[in-house]
N, C-alpha and C positions, 0 to 999 in steps of 0.2 A: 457352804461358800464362805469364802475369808472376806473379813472388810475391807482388803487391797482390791480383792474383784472385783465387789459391789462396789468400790470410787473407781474402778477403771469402764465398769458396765455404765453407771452415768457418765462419765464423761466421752462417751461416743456422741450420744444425741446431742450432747455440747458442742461437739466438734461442727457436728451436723449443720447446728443453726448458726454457727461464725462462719461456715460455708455458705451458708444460703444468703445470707445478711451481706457480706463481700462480695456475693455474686449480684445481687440487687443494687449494691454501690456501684459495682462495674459498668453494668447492663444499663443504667443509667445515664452514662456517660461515655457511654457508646454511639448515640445520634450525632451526626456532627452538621453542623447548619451548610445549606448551599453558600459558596463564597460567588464573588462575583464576577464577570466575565471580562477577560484583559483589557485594559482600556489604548486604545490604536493611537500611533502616534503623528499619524497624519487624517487629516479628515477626506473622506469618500468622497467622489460625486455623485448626485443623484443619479442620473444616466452614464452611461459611458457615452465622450465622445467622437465616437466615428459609428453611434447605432443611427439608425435611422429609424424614421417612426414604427416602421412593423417591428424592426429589431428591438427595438427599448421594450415592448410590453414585457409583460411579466415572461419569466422563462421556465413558468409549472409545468406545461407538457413537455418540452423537449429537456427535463431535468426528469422526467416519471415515465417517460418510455423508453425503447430501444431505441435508438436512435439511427443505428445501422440499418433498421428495415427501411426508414424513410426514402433509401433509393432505391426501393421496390427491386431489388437485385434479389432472387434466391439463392443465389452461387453464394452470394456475400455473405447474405442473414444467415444461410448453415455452417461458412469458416466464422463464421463468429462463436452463433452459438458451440459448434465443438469447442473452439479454444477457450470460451468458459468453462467447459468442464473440463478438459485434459490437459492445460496450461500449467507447465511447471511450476513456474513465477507463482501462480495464483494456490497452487499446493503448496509452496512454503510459505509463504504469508498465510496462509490456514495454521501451519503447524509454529507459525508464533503466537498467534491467536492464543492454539494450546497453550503454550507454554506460559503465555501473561497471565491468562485463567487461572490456572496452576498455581503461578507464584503471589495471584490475590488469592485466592484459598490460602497459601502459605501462612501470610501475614493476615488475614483475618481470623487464623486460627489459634495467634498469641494472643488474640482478647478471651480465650477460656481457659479453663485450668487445665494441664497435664492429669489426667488419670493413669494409675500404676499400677502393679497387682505384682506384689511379694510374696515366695512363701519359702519356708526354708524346712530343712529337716535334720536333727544333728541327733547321733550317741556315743556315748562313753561309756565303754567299762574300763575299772584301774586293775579288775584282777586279784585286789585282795580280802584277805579274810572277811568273813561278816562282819564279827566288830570291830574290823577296823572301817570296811565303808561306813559305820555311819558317819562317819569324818569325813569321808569322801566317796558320796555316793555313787553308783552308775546312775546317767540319763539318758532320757528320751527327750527329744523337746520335737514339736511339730508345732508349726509358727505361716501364720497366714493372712494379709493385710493390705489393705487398697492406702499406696501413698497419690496424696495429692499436692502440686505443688503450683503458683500463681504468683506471675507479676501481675498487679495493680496497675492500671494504667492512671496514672492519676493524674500524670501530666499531658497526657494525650499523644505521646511521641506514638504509640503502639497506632497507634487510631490514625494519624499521619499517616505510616508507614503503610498501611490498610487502605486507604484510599487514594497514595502514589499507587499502587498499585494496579488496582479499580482502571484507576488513569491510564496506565500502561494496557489495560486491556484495552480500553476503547479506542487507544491510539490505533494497536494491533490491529483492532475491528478494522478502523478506518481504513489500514493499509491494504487489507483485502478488498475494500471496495476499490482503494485507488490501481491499486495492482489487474483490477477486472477492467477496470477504464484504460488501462494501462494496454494491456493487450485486447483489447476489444480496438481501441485506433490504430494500433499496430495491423492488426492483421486486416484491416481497411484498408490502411497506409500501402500497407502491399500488393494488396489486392489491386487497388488502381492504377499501381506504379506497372505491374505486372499486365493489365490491362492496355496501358499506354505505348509498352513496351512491344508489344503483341501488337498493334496496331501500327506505328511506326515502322517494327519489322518488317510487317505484309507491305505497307506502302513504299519503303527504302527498296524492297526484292521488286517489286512490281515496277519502278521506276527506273532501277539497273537494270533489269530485262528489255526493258523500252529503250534503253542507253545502248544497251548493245546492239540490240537491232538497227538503233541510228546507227552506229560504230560498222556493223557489218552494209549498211548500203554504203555508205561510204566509202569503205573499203573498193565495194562493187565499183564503182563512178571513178576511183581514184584508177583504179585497174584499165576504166575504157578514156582514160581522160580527161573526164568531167568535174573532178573536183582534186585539189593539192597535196601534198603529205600534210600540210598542217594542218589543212580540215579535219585529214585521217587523225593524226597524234590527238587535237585537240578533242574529236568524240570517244576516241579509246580511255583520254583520260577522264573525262567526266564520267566514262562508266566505271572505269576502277574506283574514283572518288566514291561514287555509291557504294561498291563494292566492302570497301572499307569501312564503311560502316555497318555492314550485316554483323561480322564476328563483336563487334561489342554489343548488340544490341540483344544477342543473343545469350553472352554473356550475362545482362543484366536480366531476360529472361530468366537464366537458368540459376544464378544464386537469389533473384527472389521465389523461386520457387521451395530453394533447399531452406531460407526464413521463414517461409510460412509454413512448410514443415514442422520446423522446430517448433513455432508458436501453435501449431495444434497438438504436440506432443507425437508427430507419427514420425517414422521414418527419414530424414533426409535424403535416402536415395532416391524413393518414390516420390512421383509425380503427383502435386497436390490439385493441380489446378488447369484443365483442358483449354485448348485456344478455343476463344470463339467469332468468329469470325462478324456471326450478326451483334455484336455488342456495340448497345449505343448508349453514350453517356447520358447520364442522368439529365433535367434541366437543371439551372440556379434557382433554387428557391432561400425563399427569407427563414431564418431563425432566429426566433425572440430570444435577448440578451438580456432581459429583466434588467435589475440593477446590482450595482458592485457589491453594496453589500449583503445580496441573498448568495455570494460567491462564498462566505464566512462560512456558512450551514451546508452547503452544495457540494463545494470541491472536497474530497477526499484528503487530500495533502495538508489543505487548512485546517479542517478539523483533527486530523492528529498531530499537526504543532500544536493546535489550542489544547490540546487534552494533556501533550508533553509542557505545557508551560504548568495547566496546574499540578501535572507531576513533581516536576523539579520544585515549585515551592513548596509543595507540603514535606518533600522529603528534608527543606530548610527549617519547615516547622519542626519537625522529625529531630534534626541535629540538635537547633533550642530546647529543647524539652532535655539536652541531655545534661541540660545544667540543671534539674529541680528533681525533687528527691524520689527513690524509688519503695516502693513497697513489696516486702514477699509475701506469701505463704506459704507454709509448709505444713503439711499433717498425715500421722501416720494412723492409722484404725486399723487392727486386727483382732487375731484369735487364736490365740494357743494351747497346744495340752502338753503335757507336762508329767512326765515318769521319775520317781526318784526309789534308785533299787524297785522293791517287789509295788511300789507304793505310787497308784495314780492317783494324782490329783485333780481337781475340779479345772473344766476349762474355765482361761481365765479372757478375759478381752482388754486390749491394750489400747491408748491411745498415746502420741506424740502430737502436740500440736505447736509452731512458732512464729512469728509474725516478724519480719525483719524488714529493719529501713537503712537504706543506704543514700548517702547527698554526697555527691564532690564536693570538697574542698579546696586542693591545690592539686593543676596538671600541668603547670607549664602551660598554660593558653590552651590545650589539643581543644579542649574542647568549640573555646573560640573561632580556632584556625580550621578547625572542621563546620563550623555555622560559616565563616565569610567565602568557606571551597562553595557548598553548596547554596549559598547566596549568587556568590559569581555564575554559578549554574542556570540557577534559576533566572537570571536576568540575559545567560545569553538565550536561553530558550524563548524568553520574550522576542527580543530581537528577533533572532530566527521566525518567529512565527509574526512579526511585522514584517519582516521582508519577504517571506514569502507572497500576504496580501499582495502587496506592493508587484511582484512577479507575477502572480495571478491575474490582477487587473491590467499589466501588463500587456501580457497573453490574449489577452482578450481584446483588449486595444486594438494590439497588431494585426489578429487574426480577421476583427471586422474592417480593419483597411484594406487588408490581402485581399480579401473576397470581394469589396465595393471595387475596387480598381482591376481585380482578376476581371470581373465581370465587364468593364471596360473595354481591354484590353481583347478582350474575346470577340467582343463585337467586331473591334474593327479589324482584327486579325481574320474573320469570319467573310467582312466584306473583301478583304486584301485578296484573300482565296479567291471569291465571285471573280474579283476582276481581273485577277492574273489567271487563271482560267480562261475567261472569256480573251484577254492580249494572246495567249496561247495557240489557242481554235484560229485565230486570223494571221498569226506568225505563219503555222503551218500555213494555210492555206497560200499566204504569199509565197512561202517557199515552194511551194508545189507549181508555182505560178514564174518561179525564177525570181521575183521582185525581191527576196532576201537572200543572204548568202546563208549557208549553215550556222554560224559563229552567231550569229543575233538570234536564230531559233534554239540554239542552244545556250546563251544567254538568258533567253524568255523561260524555259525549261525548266532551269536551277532556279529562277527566280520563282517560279511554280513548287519545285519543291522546298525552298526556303519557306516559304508561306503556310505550306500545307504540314510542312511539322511544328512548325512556331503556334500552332491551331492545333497539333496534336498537345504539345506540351503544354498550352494554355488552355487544354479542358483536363489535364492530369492537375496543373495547379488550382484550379476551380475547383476542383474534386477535394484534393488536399488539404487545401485552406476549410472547405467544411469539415473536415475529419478533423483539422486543429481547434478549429471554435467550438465543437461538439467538446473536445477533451479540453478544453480552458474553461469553460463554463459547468465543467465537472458530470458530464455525460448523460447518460442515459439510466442511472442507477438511483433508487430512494435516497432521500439525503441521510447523509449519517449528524446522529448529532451524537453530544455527548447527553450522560444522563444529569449530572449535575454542570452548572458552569465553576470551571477549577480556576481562581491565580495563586491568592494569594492564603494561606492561611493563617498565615503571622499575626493575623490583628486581632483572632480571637483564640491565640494561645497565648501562654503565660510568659513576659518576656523576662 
């Protein structure tokens, strides 16, 4: 064995342990500390106000269950549950999930070193006489070698970029839950609208029938004398007036039918949802609104702006870092053998090893002008996820006034019914009696059915408005949080 071999056979384990030693400096400075959680630019209230006492407790159960079962409907709780699993919407927000996942493996994988594996295989012959090869030999050479190569993260930019990432997923996470809250009110939404519609129907058809039958005695009566043309005109028109309203109502039947389709993923042609005829709407019941800021942890939406805020600044971290110096490594280890004419030689083992440092100097600003882009980023991400809060609490506001005054509204709409109802039952009867003309029984009529859809529509908005406060208060799903709190990273990288 030559003494080039035996200094290139030591110098393998050398290589070895400037690897091991650089991987120990690395791995070390791989932990990066929790930073802290965005500080809001308006202060919360304790309660919200338009809850009421039951509203205000805490909002733990109607934040940890379905929410949708609460109106004991099984029609409803099974388009729900389908459209959690066959929901379009809810299949792409999975597959960005993927895809954040993916691109945090990406960037967590520039904190280790590239592994390589070389090998090569080369011969020569020149062809001429023996003693002239010994001048110039024929070879073999067969050559085989694990290159490694490593940036050093020393400034931490790598490690930023690693945990923008992270960030990115947990936003993604979030999006999926919001995406399931998303379509889980939707196809409530619909379902009730669809229910109101249906009911309406039946009573708009059931009271043009009633219309015509007035329209047809009268006719009768007009024929023996007993009553005007204008009697006649005016009961043919109140029954057309009904009339004209079947075809929209049906209409609004038949495209929420082909939306809730779509939101379970089946068919729009087919029929999602059968009439039913015994359907009675739910009561009002109370739902705890906890307070605004368990809305921070709860809504879906918030939580992935918060996760997008610490995103955007560590990736400012990320730009900073591109002003302070960089480190390589490079190292080649192998093994080769070696033929020269009839004559092998011992294998030999090779190393390469180089350590390179690179620092800007002079760019023209880029690199500046790239930290105050991603500065401006990061700040409107803030923004953004203050005004969100600020919409959230919003939502919820609104949503508990709709419902406190829906519920109002229902009542006396409820009693309007009773008593126009009851003015009805005694119209008729005077009219049977001749003490009314037709025009006033037909007046009392429409004033009956004005009443009695203002009482269908204001048990669709009672419905509704809980379907809004369920998804403003962030529904029915575990809270998402993130794993660390993200803003800022700036203060403990190198500025």
């Amino acid at each position: 064995m030559t003494s080039s071999s035996r200094r290139n056979r030591r110098s393998a384990p050398a290589a070895t342990r400037l690897l091991s030693l650089a991987a120990g400096v690395a791995l070390s400075a791989c932990s990066t500390p929790a930073v802290q959680a965005p500080p809001f630019s308006v202060p919360l209230a304790a309660i919200f106000a338009n809850a009421n006492g039951t509203q205000a407790q805490a909002a733990a159960a109607a934040a940890g269950t379905a929410w949708w079962a609460d109106w004991g409907d099984p029609a409803l709780t099974a388009l729900v549950e389908e459209a959690l699993g066959a929901n379009q919407d809810i299949a792409i927000a999975l597959q960005r999930v993927a895809q954040a996942r993916a691109g945090a493996d990406a960037q967590a994988s520039r904190l280790w070193p590239t592994v390589g594996v070389q090998a090569s295989a080369s011969r020569s012959s020149s062809g001429l006489p023996e003693p002239v090869k010994q001048g110039m030999p024929d070879t073999r050479a067969l050559r085989a070698g694990i290159d490694v190569s490593w940036e050093i993260d020393l400034a931490g930019g790598v490690r930023a970029a690693r945990d923008a990432a992270q960030a990115d997923s947990r936003a993604a996470a979030a999006g999926v839950q919001g995406a399931r809250l998303l379509v889980a009110s939707e196809v409530a939404r619909h379902y009730f609208v669809l229910r109101s519609a249906d009911e309406r129907l039946r009573l708009v058809e059931a009271l043009a029938k009633a219309q015509r039958d007035t329209a047809s005695r009268v006719e009768s009566r007009l024929r023996e004398g007993q009553a005007s043309a204008f009697d006649h005109d005016r009961a043919r028109a109140e029954a057309d007036a009904l009339d004209a309203q079947v075809p929209a109502l049906r209409m609004l039947v038949g495209t929420t039918q082909t939306q809730l389709a779509v939101l379970l993923g089946r068919n729009p042609s087919a029929r999602v949802v059968d009439a039913d005829s015994g359907f009675a709407w739910p009561a009002a019941r109370a739902i705890a609104a906890g307070q605004p800021s368990e809305l921070l942890r709860r809504r879906p939406d918030l939580v992935a702006a918060e996760a997008r805020v610490g995103a955007e600044a560590l990736r400012t971290a990320e730009a900073r870092a591109q002003w302070w110096p960089k480190l390589f490594l490079n190292a080649l280890v192998g093994r080769q053998d070696l033929r020269l004419n009839a004559l092998d030689l011992a294998p030999a083992h090779f190393s390469n090893i180089a350590l390179a440092f690179a620092m800007p100097v002079f760019n023209a600003g880029r690199i500046d002008a790239g930290v105050r882009v991603q500065s401006a980023r990061a700040d409107e991400a803030l923004l953004g996820w203050q005004k969100a809060v600020l919409v959230a609490v919003q939502e919820v506001e609104d949503s508990l006034l709709v419902r406190s005054q829906e519920v109002q509204r229902h009542e006396a709409l409820a009693l309007t019914v009773e008593h126009r109802r009851r003015s009805l039952q005694r119209a008729e009867s005077l009219r049977r009696e001749g003490q009314i003309d037709l025009l006033v029984l037909l007046d009392v009529q429409r004033s009956v059915l004005a009443s009695e859809l203002a009482l269908s529509e204001s048990r669709l908005q009672q419905a509704l408005a809980d379907v809004q406060l369920y998804k403003a208060l962030g529904g029915g799903f575990p809270t998402t949080l993130p794993d660390t709190d993200m803003t800022s990273l700036a203060a403990r990288m190198p500025q």
